[in-house]
N, C-alpha and C positions, 0 to 999 in steps of 0.2 A: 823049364817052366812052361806049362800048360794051364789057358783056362778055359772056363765055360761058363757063359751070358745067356741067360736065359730073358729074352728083349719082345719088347713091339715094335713094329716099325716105324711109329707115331713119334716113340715117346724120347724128347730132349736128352734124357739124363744117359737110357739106353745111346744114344748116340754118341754122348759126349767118353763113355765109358769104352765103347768101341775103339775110340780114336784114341784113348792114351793108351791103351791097349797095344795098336798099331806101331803107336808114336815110342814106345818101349819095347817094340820087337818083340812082345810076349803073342806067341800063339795061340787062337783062340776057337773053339767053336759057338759060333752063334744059333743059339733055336729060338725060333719064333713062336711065342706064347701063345697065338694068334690059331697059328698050327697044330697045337698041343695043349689042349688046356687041360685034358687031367696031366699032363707030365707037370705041369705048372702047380697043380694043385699039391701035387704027388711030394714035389720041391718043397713047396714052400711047408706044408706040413713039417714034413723033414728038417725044417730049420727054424722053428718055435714061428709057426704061421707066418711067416716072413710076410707082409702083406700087397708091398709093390714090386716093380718090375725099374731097373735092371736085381736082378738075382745075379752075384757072380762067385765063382769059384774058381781058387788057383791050388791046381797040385791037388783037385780033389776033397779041396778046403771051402770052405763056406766063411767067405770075403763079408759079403753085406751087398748093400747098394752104391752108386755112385761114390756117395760122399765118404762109403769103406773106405772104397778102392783109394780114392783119393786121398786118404789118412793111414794107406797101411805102412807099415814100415819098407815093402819094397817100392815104394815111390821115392825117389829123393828129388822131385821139383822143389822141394821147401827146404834145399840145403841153410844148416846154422851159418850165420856169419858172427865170426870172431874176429 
């Protein structure tokens, strides 16, 4: 599994997406929107105007933001208890 975050260095959410990233051993490349703003533009286009930043993608997949990542099914922080 491989992703890519498309971030600011500013922004919370960019951060926090980072670290579960990390914290899941999932590899990632970071770009800095800051750096690249038509790639940003180029992205977000590409994924029905997606309009903030973190942008992420796993496996070449177009994730969401933060609160995707946090909801997709490869997270299991939020195991069922039975």
């Amino acid at each position: 599994m491989q992703a890519t975050i498309y971030h600011k260095p500013t922004c919370p959410y960019c951060q926090k997406a980072m670290a579960l990233l990390e914290e899941k051993d999932i590899p990632f490349e970071a770009i800095n929107v800051l750096d690249y703003p038509y790639e940003r533009a180029r992205v977000s286009a590409e994924n029905n105007n997606f309009p903030t930043v973190p942008m992420i993608f796993i496996d070449g997949e177009f994730v969401g933001g933060y609160d995707d990542l946090v909801g997709s099914p490869d997270d299991d922080s939020e195991d069922e208890e039975e």
